[in-house]
C-alpha positions in Angstrom: 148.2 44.1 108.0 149.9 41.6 110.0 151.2 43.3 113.4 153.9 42.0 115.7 152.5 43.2 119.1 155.9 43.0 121.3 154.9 44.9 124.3 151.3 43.2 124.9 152.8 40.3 127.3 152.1 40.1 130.8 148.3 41.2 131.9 148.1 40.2 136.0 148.7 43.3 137.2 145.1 45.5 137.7 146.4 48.8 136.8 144.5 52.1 138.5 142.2 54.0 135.9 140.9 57.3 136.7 137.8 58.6 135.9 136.6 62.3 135.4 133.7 63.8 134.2 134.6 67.4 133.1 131.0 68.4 133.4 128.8 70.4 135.6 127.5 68.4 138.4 123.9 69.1 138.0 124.2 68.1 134.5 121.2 65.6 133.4 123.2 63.7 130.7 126.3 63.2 133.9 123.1 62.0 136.2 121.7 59.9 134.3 125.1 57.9 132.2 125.2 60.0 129.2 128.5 60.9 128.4 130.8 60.5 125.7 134.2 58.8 127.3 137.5 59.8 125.8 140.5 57.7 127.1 143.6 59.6 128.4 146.9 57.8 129.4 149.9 59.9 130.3 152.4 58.7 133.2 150.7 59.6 136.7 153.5 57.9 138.7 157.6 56.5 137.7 159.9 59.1 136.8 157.6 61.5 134.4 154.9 61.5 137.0 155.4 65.9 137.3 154.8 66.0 133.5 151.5 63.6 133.4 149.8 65.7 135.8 151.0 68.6 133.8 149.3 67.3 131.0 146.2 66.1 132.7 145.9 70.0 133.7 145.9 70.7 129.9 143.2 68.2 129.6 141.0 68.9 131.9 140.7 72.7 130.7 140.2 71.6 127.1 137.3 69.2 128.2 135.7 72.0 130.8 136.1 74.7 127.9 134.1 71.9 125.5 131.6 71.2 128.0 130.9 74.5 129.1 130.1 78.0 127.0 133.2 79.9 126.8 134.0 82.7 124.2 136.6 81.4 122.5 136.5 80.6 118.8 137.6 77.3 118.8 135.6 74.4 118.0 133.2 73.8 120.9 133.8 76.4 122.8 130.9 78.3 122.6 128.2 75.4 123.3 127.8 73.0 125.7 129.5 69.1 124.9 128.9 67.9 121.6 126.5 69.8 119.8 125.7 67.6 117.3 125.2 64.3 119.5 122.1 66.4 121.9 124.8 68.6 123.6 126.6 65.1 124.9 129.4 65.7 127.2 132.5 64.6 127.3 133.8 62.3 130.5 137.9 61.8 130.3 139.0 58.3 131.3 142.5 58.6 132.5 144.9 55.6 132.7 148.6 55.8 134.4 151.2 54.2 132.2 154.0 54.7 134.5 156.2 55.6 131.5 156.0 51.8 130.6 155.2 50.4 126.9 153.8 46.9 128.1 151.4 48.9 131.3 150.7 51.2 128.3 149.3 48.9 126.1 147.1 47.2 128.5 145.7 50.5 129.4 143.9 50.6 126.3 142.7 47.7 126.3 141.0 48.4 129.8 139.6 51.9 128.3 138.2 50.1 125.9 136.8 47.0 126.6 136.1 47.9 130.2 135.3 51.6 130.3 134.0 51.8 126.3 135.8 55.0 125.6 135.0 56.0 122.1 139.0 57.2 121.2 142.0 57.6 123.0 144.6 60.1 123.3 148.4 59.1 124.6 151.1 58.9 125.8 153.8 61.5 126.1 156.5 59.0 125.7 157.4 57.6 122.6 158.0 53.5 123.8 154.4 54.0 125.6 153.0 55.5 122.6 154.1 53.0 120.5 152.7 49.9 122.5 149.7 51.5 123.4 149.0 52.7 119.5 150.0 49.6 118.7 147.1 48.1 120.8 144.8 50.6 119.7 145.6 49.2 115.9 144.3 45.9 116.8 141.0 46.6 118.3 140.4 49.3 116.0 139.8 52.4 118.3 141.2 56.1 116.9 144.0 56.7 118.8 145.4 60.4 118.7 149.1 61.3 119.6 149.3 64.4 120.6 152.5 64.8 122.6 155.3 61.9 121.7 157.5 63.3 118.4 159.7 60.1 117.2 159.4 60.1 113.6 158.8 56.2 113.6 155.4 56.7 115.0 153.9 57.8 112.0 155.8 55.3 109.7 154.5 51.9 110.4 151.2 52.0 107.7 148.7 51.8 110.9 145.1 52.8 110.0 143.7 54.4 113.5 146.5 56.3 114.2 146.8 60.3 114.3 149.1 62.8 115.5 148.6 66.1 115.8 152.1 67.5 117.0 155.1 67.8 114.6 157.5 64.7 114.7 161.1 65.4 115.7 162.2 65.4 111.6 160.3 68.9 111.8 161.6 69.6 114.9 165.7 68.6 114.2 165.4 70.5 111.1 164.8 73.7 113.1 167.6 73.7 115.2 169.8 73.7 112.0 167.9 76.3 110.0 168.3 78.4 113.3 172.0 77.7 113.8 172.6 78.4 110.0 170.7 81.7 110.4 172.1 82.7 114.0 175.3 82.2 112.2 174.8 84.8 109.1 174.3 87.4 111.8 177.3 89.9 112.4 179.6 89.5 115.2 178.3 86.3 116.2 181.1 83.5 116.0 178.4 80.3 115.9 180.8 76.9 116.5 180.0 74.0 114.3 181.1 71.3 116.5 178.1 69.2 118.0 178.1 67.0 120.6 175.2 65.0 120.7 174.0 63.6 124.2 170.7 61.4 124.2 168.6 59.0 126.0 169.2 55.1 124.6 165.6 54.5 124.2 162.7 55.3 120.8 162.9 59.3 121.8 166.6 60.0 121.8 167.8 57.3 119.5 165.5 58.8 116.4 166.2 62.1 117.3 170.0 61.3 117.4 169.5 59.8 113.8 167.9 62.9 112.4 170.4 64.7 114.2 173.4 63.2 112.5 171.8 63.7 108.9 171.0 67.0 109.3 174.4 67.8 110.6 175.9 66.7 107.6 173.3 68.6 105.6 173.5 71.9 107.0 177.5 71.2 107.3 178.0 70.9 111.5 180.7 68.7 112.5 179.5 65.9 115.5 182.5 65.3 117.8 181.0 62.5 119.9 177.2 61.0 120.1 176.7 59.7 123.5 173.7 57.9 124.6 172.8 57.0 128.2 170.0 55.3 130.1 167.7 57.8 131.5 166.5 55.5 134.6 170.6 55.5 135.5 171.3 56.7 139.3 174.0 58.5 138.0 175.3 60.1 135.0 179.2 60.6 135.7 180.8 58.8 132.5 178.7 60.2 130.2 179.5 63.8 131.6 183.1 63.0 131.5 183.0 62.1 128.1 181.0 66.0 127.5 183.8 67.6 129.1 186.3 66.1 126.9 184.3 67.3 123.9 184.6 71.2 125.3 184.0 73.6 123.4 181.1 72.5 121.6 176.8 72.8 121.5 175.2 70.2 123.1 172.4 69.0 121.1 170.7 67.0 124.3 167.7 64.8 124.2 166.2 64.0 127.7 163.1 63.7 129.9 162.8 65.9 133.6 164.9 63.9 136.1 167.9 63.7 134.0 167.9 66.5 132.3 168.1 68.2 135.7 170.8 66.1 136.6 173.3 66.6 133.8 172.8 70.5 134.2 173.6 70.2 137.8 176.6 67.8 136.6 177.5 70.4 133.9 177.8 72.9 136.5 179.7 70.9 139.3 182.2 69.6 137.0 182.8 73.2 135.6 181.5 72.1 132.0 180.5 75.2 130.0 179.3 74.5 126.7 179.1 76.9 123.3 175.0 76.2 124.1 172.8 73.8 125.1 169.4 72.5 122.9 167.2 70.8 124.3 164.6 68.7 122.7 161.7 69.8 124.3 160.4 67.2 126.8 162.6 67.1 130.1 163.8 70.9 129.4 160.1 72.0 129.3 158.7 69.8 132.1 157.6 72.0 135.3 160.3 70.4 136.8 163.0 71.7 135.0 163.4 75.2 136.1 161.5 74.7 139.4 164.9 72.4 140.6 167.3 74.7 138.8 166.0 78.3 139.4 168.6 80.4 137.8 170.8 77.6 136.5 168.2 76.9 134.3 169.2 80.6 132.1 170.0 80.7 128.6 169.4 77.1 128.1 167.8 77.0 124.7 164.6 74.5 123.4 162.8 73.6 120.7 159.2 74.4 121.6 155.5 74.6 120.2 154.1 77.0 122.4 155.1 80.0 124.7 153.4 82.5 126.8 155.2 85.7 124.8 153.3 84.4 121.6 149.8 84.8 123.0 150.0 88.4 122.3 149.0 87.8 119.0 146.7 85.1 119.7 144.0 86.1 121.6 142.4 82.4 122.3 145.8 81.7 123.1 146.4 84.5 125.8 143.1 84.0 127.1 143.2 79.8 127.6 146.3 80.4 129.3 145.0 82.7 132.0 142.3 80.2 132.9 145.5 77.6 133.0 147.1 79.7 135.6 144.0 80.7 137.5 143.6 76.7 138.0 147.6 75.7 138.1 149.2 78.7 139.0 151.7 78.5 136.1 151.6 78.7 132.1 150.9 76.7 129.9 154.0 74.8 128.0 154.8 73.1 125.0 153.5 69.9 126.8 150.1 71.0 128.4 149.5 73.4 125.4 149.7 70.2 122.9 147.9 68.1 125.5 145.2 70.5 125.3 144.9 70.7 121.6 145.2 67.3 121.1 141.8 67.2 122.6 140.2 70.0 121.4 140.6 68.0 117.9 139.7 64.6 118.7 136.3 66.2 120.8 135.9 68.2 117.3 135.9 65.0 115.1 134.0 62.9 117.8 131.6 66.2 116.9 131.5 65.5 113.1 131.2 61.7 113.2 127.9 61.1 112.3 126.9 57.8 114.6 129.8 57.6 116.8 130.5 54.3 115.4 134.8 53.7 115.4 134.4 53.5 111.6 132.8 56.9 111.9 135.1 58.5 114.4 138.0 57.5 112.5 136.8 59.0 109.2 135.6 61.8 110.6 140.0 62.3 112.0 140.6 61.7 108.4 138.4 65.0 107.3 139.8 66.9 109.8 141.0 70.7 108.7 141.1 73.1 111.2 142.4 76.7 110.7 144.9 78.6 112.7 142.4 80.6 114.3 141.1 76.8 115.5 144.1 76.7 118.2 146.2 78.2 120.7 149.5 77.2 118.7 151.9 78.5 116.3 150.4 76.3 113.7 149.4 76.9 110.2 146.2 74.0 111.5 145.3 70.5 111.7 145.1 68.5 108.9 146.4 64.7 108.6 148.3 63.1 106.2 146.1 60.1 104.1 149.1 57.4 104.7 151.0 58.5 107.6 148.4 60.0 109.9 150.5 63.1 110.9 149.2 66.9 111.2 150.8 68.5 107.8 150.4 71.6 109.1 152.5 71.8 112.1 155.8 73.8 113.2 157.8 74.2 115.8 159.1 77.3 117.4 162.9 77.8 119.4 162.7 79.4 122.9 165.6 80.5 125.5 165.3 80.6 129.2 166.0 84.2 130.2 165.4 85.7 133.5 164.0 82.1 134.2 161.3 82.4 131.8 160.8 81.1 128.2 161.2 83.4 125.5 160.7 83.0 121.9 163.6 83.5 120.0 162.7 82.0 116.8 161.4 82.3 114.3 161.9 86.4 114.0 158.5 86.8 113.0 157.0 85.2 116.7 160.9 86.2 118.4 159.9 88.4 121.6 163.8 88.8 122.5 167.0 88.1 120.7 168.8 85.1 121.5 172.1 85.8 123.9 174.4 84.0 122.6 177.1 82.3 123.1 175.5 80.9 126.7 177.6 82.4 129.8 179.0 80.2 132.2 177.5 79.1 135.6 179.1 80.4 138.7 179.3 78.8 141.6 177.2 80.9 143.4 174.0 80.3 140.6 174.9 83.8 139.3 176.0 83.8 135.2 179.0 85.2 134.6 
């Protein structure tokens, strides 16, 4: 296959690679070199930087909890590194892409050739994952994506690549089942007028394409699609054109600084929409309610993981109390998935009989893990022959209440109703 590597360009700048070895210090293998070294490349600095770190957090759990003998039933847990490699353990190689494709890409090729990492894991967003996967494809190194959701990802025929976290098709299709059910329920008047606000990059543009053919699907009527550039200073036309849109849901598509900055523009400008969905990523980041507090209430998100839904996961509940002990928040839909994705990867790494790249990658291939494998919502892992993605993904819908996230779909995980329709903003911060 014949690839047309865009975003490979310019290699003079030396980018800073971190290394970690999530091991114990008086471990022989760590002493002596033995290690198993997994690549990681999220954006440590740029405008996603709260999110990366976020992420590494997830990480760095997952490869402790690998490394070390915990109780947990997932794969790993219970031994010490890779039990079928001599109890190997594994050393994380991090690598900063800045939320850039091109820095991206020639992160993996420094992991590799330079730091000899086995597989690598990335990026959180889409552009980055792209280039970096991209790069992956050419040398041949597995490449798991365990965060970045554009449907695209998974449609160019590469070989190495894997994702374990639903694609935003799954994800777009949700909101409509849930608006078509919220709108069956008695005395609720549910509006069918969209406005759909993205950002004008991979993410938002695919997600506003899925958007507009599920609308017509599920019969929703869009008023206006707007999309924006996320690195702008400001955001004032775009949220002029919202408020001309009024009433309406705001099907929004945005990363932590600027999803912060239209909900504080919402407010200002007196905007009060039917509700606000958020597609995950900015609406979930650590940021998000930390900056808004109480503005941040009754926002609604699509999601793969919550707090409220560890009750009946027990792993779940338990790996996000050793998250808070170290971070002193939960886990979200972004470290949880950060988390898994390495649990997996380590877990093939685990079954691949030399460690060879052939090996590793068939070794992804074979993978079928149960739910009782992970902390999420899933039915498991287990990836599609052609496309690489986890068929056995799903996404949940949560609402901000009492500036927490709450499931509110579906009823079976729901741990509060939605409210519904979302009450203004006062000037104050109080909800009227």
């Amino acid at each position: 296959m014949k690839l047309k590597f865009r975003f490979f360009l310019f290699l003079f700048l030396i980018p800073l690679v971190a290394v970690i070895a999530c091991t114990r210090e008086d471990a022989p293998a760590v002493r002596s070199g033995k290690t198993l070294k997994i690549g990681v490349i999220f954006p440590f600095s740029g405008p996603n930087a709260v999110t990366g770190n976020d992420l590494r957090a997830g990480v760095d759990l997952a490869c402790d909890i690998i490394n070390r003998s915990h109780s947990f039933s997932m794969p790993l847990a219970s031994g010490e590194g890779l039990a079928s490699h001599g109890n190997l353990p594994v050393e994380i190689v991090y690598g900063d892409s800045q939320s850039d494709p091109q820095r991206a890409a020639e992160q993996v090729k420094i992991l590799f050739e330079k730091h000899h990492v086995s597989a690598i894991m990335g990026c959180y967003n889409s552009l980055a994952t792209a280039a970096a996967s991209e790069q992956a494809e050419i040398l041949k190194v597995p490449f798991l994506n365990a965060l970045s959701s554009s449907p695209l990802l998974s449609q160019r025929g590469f070989s190495w690549f894997f994702q374990t976290t639903p694609s935003d098709t799954v994800f777009t299709e949700n909101f409509f089942i849930f608006l078509d059910e919220l709108s069956q329920e008695p005395g609720l008047d549910v509006s069918r007028l969209l406005v759909l606000l993205f950002e004008n990059r991979l993410f938002g543009t695919n997600v506003s394409r899925v958007e507009r053919k599920f609308a017509g699907h599920y019969g929703f009527n869009i008023l206006h699609s707007i999309p924006y550039d996320s690195r702008a200073e400001t955001f004032e036309n775009e949220l002029q054109q919202v408020e001309d849109t009024m009433p309406a849901i705001i099907l929004q598509t945005s990363y932590s600084r600027d999803a912060v900055a239209f909900m504080r523009g919402y407010k200002s400008r007196g905007i009060h929409p039917v509700a606000i969905l958020g597609m995950n990523a900015g609406f979930i980041s650590p940021s998000f309610l930390a900056s808004l507090g109480t503005d941040g209430n009754f926002i609604l998100s699509r999601e793969v993981w919550a707090s409220d839904i560890a009750r009946k996961n027990k792993d779940a509940r338990e790996v996000n109390e050793l998250f808070r002990a170290r971070s002193g928040r939960n886990l979200n839909g972004n470290s949880s998935r950060a988390f898994t994705g390495l649990i997996v990867l380590a877990d093939a790494l685990n079954r691949s009989a030399t460690l060879d790249n052939e090996e590793i990658r068939q070794a992804l291939r074979e993978t079928d893990m149960n739910a009782k494998d992970l902390i999420m919502p899933w039915d498991g892992v287990r990836f599609d022959g052609e496309t690489g993605e986890n068929l056995l993904g799903r996404g949940i819908i949560v609402q901000i209440q009492n500036e927490q996230y709450v499931t509110v779909w579906p009823k079976n995980l729901a741990s509060a109703p939605v409210i519904w329709p979302m009450p203004f903003w006062s000037s104050d911060g109080a909800d009227q």
